[in-house]
DONUGU-129973 format. One line per field, with one value per residue (C-alpha): residue number from 1; x, y, z. Coordinates in nm, 3 decimals. Each point is the difference from the previous one (the first is absolute). Last residue first. Example, Ala and Ser with C-alpha at 12.3 -4.5 7.8 and 13.67 -1.06 7.14 Angstrom:
resi <- 2_1
xx <- 1.367_-0.137
yy <- -0.106_-0.344
zz <- 0.714_0.066
//
This chain:
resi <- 561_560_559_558_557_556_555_554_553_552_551_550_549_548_547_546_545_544_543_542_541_540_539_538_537_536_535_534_533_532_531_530_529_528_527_526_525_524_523_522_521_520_519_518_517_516_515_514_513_512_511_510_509_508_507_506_505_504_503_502_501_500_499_498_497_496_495_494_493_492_491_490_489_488_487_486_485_484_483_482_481_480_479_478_477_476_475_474_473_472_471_470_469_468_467_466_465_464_463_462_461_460_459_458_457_456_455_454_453_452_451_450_449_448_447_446_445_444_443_442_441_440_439_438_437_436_435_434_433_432_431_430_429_428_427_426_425_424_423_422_421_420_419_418_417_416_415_414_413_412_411_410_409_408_407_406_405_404_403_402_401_400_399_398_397_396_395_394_393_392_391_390_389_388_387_386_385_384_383_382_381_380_379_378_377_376_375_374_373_372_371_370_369_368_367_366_365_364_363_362_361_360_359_358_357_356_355_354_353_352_351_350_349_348_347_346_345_344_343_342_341_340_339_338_337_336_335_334_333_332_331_330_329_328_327_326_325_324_323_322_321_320_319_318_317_316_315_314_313_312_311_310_309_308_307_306_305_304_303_302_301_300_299_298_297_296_295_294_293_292_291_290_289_288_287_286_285_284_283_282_281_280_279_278_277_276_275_274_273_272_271_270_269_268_267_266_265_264_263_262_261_260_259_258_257_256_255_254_253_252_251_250_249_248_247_246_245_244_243_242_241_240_239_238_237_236_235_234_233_232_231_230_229_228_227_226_225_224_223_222_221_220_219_218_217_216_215_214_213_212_211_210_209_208_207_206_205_204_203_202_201_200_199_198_197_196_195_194_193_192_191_190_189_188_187_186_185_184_183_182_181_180_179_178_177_176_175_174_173_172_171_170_169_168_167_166_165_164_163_162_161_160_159_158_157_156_155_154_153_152_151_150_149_148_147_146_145_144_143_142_141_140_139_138_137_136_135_134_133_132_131_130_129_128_127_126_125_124_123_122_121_120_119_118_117_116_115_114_113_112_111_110_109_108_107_106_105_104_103_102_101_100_99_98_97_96_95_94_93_92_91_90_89_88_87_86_85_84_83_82_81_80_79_78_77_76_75_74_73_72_71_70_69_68_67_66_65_64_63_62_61_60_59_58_57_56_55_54_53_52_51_50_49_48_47_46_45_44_43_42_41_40_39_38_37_36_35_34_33_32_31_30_29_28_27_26_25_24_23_22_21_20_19_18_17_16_15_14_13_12_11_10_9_8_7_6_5_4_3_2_1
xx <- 5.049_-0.262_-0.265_0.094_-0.110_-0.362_-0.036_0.130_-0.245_-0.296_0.188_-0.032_-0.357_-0.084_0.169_-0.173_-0.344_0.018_-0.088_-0.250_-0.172_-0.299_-0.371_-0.184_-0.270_-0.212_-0.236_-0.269_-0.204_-0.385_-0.255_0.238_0.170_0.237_0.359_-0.052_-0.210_0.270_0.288_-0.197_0.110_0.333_0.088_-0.112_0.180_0.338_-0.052_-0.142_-0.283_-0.253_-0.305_-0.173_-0.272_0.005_-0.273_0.156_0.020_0.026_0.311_0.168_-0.108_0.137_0.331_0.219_0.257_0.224_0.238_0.434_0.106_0.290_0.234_-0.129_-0.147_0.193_0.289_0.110_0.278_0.185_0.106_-0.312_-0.031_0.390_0.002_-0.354_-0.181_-0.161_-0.108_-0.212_-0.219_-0.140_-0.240_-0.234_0.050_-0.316_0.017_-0.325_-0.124_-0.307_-0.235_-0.174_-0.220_-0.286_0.063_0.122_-0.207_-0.144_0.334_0.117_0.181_0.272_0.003_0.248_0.249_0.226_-0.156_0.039_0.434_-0.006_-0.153_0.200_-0.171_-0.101_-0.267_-0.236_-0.172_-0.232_-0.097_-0.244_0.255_-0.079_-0.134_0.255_0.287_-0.128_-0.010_0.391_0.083_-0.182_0.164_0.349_-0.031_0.215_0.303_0.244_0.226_-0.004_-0.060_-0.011_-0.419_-0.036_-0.145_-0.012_-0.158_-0.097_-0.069_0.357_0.125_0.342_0.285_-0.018_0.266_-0.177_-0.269_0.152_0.118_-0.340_-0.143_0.246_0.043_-0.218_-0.338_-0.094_-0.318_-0.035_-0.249_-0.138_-0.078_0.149_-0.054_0.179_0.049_0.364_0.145_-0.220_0.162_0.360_-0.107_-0.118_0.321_0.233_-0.225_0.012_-0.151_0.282_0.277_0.035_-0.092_0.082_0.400_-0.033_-0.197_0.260_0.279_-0.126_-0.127_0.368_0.186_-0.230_0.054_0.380_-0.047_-0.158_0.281_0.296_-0.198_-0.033_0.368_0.113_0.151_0.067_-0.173_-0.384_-0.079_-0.196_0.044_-0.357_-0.184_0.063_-0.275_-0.246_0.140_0.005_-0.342_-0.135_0.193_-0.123_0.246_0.229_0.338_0.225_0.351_0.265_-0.183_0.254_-0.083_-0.233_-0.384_0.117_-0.345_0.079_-0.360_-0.040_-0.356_-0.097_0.302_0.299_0.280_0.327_0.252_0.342_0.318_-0.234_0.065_0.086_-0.067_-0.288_-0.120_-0.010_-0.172_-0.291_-0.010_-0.072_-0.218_-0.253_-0.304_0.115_-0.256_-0.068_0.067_0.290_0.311_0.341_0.321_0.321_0.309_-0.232_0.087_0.014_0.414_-0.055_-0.214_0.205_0.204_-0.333_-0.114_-0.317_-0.314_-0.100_-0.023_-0.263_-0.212_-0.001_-0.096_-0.276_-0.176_0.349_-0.149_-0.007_-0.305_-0.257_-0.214_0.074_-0.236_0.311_-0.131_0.054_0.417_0.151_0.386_0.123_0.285_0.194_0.335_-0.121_-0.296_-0.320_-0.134_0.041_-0.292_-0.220_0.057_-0.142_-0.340_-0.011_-0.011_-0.236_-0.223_-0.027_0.203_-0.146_0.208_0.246_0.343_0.208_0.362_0.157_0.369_0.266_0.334_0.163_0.001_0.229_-0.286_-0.268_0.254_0.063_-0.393_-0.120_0.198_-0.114_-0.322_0.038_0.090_-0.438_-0.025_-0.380_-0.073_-0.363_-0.311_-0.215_-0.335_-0.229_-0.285_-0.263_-0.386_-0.213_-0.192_-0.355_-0.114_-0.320_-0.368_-0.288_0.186_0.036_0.104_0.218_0.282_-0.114_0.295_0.316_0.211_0.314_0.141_0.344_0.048_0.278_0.113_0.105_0.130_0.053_0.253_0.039_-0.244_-0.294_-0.105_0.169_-0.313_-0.235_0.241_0.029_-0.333_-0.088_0.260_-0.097_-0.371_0.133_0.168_-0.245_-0.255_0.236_-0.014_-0.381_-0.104_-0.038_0.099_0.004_0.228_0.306_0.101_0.292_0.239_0.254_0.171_0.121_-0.032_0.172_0.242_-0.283_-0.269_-0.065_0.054_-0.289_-0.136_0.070_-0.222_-0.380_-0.226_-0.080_0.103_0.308_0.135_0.188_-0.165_-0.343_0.120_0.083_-0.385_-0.010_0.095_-0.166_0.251_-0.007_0.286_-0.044_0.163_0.156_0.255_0.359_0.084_0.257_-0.324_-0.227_0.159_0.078_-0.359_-0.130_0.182_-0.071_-0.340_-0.070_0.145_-0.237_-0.268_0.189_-0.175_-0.235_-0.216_0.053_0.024_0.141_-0.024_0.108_0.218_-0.028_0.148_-0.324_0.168_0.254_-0.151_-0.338_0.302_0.125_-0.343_-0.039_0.350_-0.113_-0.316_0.168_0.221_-0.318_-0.175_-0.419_-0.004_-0.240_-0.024_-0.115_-0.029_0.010_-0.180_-0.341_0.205_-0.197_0.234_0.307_-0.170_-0.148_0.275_0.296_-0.282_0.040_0.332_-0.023_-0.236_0.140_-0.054_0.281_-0.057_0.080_0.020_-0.061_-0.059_0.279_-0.011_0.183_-0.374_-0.144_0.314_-0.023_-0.384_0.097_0.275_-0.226_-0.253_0.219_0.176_-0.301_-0.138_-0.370_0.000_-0.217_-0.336
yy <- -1.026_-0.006_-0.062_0.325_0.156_-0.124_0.163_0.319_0.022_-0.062_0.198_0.347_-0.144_0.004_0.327_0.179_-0.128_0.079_0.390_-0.047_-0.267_-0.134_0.043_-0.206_0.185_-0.270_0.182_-0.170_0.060_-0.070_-0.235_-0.215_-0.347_-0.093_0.163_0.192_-0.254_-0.289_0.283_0.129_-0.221_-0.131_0.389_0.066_-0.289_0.145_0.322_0.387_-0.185_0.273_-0.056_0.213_-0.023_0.219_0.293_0.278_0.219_-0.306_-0.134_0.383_0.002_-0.301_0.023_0.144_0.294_0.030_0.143_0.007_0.097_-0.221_0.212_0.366_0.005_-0.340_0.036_0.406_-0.036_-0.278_-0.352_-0.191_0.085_-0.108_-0.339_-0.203_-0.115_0.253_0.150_-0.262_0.035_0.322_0.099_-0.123_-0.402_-0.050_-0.263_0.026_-0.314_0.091_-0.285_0.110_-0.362_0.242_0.206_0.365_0.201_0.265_0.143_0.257_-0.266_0.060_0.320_-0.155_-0.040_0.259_-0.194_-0.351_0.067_0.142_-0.273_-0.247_-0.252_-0.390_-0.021_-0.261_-0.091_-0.310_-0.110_0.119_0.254_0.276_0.259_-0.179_0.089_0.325_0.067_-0.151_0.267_0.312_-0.144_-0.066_0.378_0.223_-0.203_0.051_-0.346_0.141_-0.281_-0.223_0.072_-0.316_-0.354_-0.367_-0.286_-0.272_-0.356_-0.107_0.204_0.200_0.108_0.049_0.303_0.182_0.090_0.206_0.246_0.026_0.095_0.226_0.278_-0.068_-0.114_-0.364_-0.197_-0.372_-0.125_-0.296_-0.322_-0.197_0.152_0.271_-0.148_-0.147_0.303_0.241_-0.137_0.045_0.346_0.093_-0.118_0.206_0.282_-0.083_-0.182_-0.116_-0.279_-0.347_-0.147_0.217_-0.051_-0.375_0.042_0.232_-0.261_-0.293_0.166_0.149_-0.338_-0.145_0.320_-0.021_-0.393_0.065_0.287_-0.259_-0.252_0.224_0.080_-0.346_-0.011_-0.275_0.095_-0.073_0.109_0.230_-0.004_-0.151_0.173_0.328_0.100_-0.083_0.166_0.348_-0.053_-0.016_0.282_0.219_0.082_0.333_-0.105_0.213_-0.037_0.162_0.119_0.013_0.330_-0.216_0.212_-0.004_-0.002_0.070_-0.113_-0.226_0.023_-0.370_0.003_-0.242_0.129_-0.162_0.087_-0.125_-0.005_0.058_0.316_-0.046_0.321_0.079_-0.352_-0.033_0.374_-0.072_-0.349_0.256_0.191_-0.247_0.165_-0.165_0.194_-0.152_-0.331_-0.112_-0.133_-0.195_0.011_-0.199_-0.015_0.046_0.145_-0.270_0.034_0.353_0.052_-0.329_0.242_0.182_-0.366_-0.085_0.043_0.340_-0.104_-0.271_0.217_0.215_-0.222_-0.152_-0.196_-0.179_-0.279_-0.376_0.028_0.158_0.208_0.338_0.328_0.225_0.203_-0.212_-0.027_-0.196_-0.147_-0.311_-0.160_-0.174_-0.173_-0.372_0.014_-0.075_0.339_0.002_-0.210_0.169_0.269_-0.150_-0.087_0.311_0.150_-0.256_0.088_0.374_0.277_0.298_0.258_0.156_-0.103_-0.283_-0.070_-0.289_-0.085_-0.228_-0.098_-0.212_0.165_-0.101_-0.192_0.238_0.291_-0.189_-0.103_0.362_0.126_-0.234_0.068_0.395_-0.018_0.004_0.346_0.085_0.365_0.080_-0.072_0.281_0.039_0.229_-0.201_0.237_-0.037_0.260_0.274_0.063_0.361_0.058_-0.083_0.164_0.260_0.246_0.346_-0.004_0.214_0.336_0.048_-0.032_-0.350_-0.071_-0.371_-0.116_-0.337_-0.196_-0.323_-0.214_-0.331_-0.380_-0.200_0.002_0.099_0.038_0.393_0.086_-0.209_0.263_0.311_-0.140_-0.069_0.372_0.163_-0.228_0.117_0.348_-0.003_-0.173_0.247_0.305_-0.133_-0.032_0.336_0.241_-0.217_0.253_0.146_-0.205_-0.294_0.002_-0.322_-0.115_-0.322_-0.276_0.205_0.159_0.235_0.196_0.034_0.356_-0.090_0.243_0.149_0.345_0.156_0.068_-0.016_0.421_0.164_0.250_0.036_-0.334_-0.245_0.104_-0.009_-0.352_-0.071_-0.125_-0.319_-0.362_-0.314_-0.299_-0.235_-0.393_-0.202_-0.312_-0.115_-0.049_0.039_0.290_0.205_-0.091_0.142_0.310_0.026_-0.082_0.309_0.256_-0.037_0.307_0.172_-0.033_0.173_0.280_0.202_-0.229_-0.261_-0.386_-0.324_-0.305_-0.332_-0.362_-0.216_-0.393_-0.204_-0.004_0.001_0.254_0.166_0.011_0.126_0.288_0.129_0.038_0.153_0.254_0.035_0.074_0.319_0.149_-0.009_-0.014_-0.399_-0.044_-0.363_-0.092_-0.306_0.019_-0.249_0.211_0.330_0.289_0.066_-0.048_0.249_0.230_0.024_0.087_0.289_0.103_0.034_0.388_0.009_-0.254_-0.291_-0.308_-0.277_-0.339_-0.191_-0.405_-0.211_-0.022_-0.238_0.190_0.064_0.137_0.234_0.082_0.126_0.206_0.192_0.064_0.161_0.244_0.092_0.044_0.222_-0.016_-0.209_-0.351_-0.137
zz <- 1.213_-0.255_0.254_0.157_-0.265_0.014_0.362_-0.164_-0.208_0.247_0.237_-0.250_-0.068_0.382_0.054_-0.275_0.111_0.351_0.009_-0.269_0.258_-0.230_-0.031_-0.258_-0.165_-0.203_-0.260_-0.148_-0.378_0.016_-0.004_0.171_-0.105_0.299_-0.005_0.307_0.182_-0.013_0.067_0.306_0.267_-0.100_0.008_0.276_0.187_-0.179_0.066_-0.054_-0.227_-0.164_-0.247_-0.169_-0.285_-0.234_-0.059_-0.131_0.330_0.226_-0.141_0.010_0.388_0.035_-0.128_0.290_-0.027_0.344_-0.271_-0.055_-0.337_0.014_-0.164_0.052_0.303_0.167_-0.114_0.030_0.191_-0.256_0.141_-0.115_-0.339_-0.050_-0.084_-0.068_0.252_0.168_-0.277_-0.145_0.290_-0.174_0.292_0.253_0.029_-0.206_-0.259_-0.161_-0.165_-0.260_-0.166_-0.321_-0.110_0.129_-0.307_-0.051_-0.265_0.142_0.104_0.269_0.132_-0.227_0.197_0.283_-0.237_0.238_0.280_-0.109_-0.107_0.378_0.189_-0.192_-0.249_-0.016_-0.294_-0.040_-0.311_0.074_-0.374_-0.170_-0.261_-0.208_0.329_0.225_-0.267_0.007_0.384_0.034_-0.264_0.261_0.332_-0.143_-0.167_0.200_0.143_-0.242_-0.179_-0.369_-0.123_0.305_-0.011_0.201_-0.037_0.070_-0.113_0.323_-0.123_0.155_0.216_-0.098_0.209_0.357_0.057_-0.388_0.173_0.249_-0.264_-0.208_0.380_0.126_-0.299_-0.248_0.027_-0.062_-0.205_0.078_-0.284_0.252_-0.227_0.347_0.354_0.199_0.290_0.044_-0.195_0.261_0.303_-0.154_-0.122_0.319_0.176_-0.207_0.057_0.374_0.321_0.181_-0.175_0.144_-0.329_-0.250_0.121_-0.045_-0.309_-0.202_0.110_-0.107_-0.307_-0.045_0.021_-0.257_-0.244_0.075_-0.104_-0.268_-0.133_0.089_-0.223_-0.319_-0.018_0.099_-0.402_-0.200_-0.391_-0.057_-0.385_-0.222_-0.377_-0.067_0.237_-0.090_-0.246_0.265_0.288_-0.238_-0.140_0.338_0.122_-0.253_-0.259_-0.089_0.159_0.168_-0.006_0.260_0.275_0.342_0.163_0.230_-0.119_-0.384_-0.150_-0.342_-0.129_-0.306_-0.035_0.074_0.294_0.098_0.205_-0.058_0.274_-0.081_0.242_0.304_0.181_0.422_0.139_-0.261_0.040_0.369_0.045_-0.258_0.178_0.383_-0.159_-0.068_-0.166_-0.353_-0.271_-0.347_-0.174_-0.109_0.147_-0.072_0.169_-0.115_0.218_0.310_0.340_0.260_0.036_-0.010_0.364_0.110_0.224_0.100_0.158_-0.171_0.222_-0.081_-0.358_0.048_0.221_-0.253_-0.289_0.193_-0.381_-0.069_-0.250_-0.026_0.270_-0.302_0.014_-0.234_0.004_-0.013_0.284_0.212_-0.099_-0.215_-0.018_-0.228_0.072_-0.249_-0.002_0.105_-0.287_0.178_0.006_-0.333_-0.029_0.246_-0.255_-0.271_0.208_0.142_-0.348_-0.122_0.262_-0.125_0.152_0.238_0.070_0.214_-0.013_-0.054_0.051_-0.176_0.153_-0.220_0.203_-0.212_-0.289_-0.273_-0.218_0.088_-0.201_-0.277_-0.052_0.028_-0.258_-0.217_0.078_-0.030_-0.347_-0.148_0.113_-0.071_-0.130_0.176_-0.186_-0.049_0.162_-0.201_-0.089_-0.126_0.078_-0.167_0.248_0.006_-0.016_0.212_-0.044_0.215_0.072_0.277_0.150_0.335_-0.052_-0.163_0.015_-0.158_0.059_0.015_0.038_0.186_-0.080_0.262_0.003_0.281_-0.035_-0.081_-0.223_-0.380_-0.003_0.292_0.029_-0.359_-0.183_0.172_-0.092_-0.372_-0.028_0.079_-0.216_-0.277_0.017_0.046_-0.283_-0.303_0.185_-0.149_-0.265_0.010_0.064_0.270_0.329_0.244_0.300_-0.118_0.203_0.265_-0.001_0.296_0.002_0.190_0.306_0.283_-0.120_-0.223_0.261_-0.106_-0.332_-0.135_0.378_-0.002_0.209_-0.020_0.310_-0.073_-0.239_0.039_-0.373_0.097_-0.200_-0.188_-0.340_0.023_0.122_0.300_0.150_0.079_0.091_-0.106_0.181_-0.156_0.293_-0.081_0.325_-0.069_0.374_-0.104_-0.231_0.223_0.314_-0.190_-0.081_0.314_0.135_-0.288_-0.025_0.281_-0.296_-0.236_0.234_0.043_-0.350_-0.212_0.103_0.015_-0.134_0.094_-0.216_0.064_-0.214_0.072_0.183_0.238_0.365_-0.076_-0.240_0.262_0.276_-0.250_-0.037_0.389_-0.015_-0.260_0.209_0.328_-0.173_-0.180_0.291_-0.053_-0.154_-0.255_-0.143_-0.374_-0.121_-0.382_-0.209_-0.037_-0.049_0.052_0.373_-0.249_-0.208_0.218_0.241_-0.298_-0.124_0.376_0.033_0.042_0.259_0.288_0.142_0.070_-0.263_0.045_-0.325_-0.064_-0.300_-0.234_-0.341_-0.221_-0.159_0.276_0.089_-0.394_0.069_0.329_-0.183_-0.285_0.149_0.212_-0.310_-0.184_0.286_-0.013_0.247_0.004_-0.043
//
């Protein structure tokens, strides 16, 4: 049994047969014919999820964990927009999302119905792609184009690299008559191969060969052994220094995983002398404002930036050559015309990272219960095979001070960098994945996300960290928040908000540690297996935390000196 919408039919058939399995579905009227036959479906799992906004993050987290594309689908009217968020996020992170989205009839749009707005391209800047299918399918040419318009879209989510893409689909009532057979869709390929530019070696060898300073920065992702491998080889070259951050999912002791703490400690009249003659990245998102900073004060002489899809990221104002590969492909095609030249450039950038672990644990040490503290207690804790999910703001920024642990993979919507769907993406990896998912988040990113609790589907493996010092602790640590009148109401956000009543509403088990003996106390229990998700509240001074990180920086500086 399915619809008796031929689009609808079809849609779910070709997400069958391109190999797709799940779709969360927020209710609604008008997308019913999309419910019943996804729902119909016996190789489709289907998950409803009430907010719109929470269940495209929830969807974004299964893509995440999955790699594969994941469905959303909605109603007509506002309930498109409240995809907007994880959209954008998906769309920078790279993340496959396939966006379907019920409307009225064309005729129906603004004559003053109700729930219809105009919603062809609504999401236009933010995906790969956007498509709307006609109202029927009358007769076979017209099947011959919506079958391609449909395995175009799917094929778009993932080639050349990931993404959003959006179908917009009428439908005229009645909406929720059946069939016992529905239209089944023919599989196209529709990838094209992208122009290759078979110079760039050459250019590549000439410039390797007068660099002696050579710097690889990479940024979020996750990169196969053979990648690590390769670049634990160039790690060893006397001129190259390779940079990562947590989120970059690399382990490996030959590479600069603190990145800020590294750059504090460097002498601001050696700020240039440090900066790289050749700099090299791919991936996605670098949290680290502080190397974003370096390199746009102190430009490389080339920056090569190496991406599937050939994307113009110029985030240093230095691009000049992009090359459309993957990474691995790229390592592996230069390994014959790469070569060790005298340099100390990768030596003076271990020994700054030595001389800023010393430092980093001398000051952690002595320091009073904290954020910065917490997150050192919680690196030490949080076991092996965790999937280490962190909100923006604070907790994605302390992270990065201790670098990466081995056995841990780490994650964070640093697409678009907001705070309003960490909760609902760390949910839906939980739901694909067994492993202990555990999410570190600020009091205020959990309460804005606090309905993607408001979900039938969230797993025991679910493990929530609430940071609560009160209000937007970022604030007080970045310049200028905290000199302004109106800081604390309008900055900060200041609250005597506390999680347990939320925990206790939908069911999750709480947990709260307001210091360090607390918190040694109930981490064992928190992270144990439950029959349900568990919610650790940790308290912290909001008043303190600026001032500790502001002397946790400067404490490193003075090293330099």
């Amino acid at each position: 049994m399915t619809s008796d919408k031929k689009t609808a039919a079809l849609l779910a058939d070709l997400f069958v047969k391109k190999g797709l399995q799940y779709i969360v579905i927020s209710p609604g009227s008008r997308n019913a014919p999309l419910i019943i036959a996804f729902t119909n479906h016996p190789e489709i799992t289907a998950l409803s999820v009430v907010d719109e906004r929470s269940a495209a993050f929830f969807a974004m987290g299964i893509a995440q964990s999955t790699g594969k594309t994941v469905a959303v689908a909605c109603t007509s009217g506002s309930a498109p927009l409240n995809y907007a968020p994880a959209i954008a996020e998906a769309y920078y992170q790279k993340i496959p999302l396939l966006v379907l989205t019920a409307d009225r009839p064309p005729s129906m749009i603004d004559i003053g119905d109700g729930q219809a707005i105009r919603q062809e391209k609504v999401f236009a800047n933010y995906v790969k792609s956007s498509k709307q299918l006609p109202l029927e399918i009358k007769g076979h040419g017209e099947y011959i184009t919506v079958n391609k318009m449909i395995n175009e879209s799917i094929d778009e989510t993932f080639f050349p690299e990931p993404g959003p893409v959006h179908i917009n689909i009428p439908f005229d009532e009645p909406l929720y008559q059946t069939v016992d057979t529905g239209m089944e869709g023919t599989l196209i390929d529709t990838r094209k191969i992208l122009k290759q530019d078979y110079k760039w070696k050459e250019r590549f060898k000439k410039l390797w060969l007068k660099s002696n300073k050579v710097m690889l920065l990479v940024g979020q992702g996750f990169y196969s052994a053979n990648v690590t491998s390769l670049l634990e080889s160039l790690s060893r070259f006397p001129q190259v220094t390779i940079l990562s951050e947590t989120t970059s999912n690399l382990n490996s002791v030959s590479f600069i995983d603190c990145i800020d703490n590294v750059l504090t400690v460097i002498k601001d009249e050696d700020l240039k002398e440090n900066s790289p003659e050749l700099l090299i990245t791919f991936g996605n998102a670098v949290v680290s404002k502080k190397i974003k900073k370096f390199l746009r004060e102190n430009p490389p002489e080339n920056h090569w930036h190496i991406s599937p899809s050939g994307e113009y990221r110029d985030t240093y104002f230095a691009l000049s050559k992009v090359v459309n590969l993957s990474i691995d492909d790229f390592l592996e095609k230069i390994q014959d015309i790469i070569i060790g030249v005298k340099s100390s450039y990768a030596e003076v950038w271990k020994n700054m990272k030595q001389k800023a672990v010393v430092r980093r644990d001398s000051f952690i040490e002595t320091t009073q219960f904290s954020d910065l503290k917490v997150f050192k207690l919680l690196s030490d804790k949080i076991p092996s095979g965790t999937n280490l999910h962190l909100g923006n703001s604070t907790p994605v920024r302390y992270s990065q001070l201790f670098g990466n642990k081995s056995g841990i993979k780490y994650f964070s919507n640093r697409g678009v960098s907001g705070i309003d769907g960490s909760l609902s993406t760390a949910s839906g990896f939980a739901y694909s994945d067994e492993s202990l998912n555990l999410i570190i988040t600020g009091d205020l990113s959990f309460f804005y996300d606090s309905n993607a609790l408001m979900n039938q589907n969230l797993t025991p493996n679910f493990k929530i960290i609430v940071l609560n010092n009160s209000g937007g602790g970022i604030f007080r640590f970045i310049p200028g928040p905290d000199s302004t009148a109106a800081f604390e109401q309008y900055f900060e956000a200041k609250h005597s908000l506390k999680a347990n009543k939320l925990a206790e509403a939908y069911n999750i088990n709480y947990f709260k540690a307001e210091n360090e003996a607390e918190l040694h106390d109930v981490f064992s229990k928190f992270i144990s297996k439950m029959e349900r998700p568990a919610l650790l509240e940790i308290i912290t001074p909001g008043e303190e935390n600026g001032k500790i990180l502001r002397g946790y920086f400067s404490f490193l500086k003075n090293a330099s000196h």
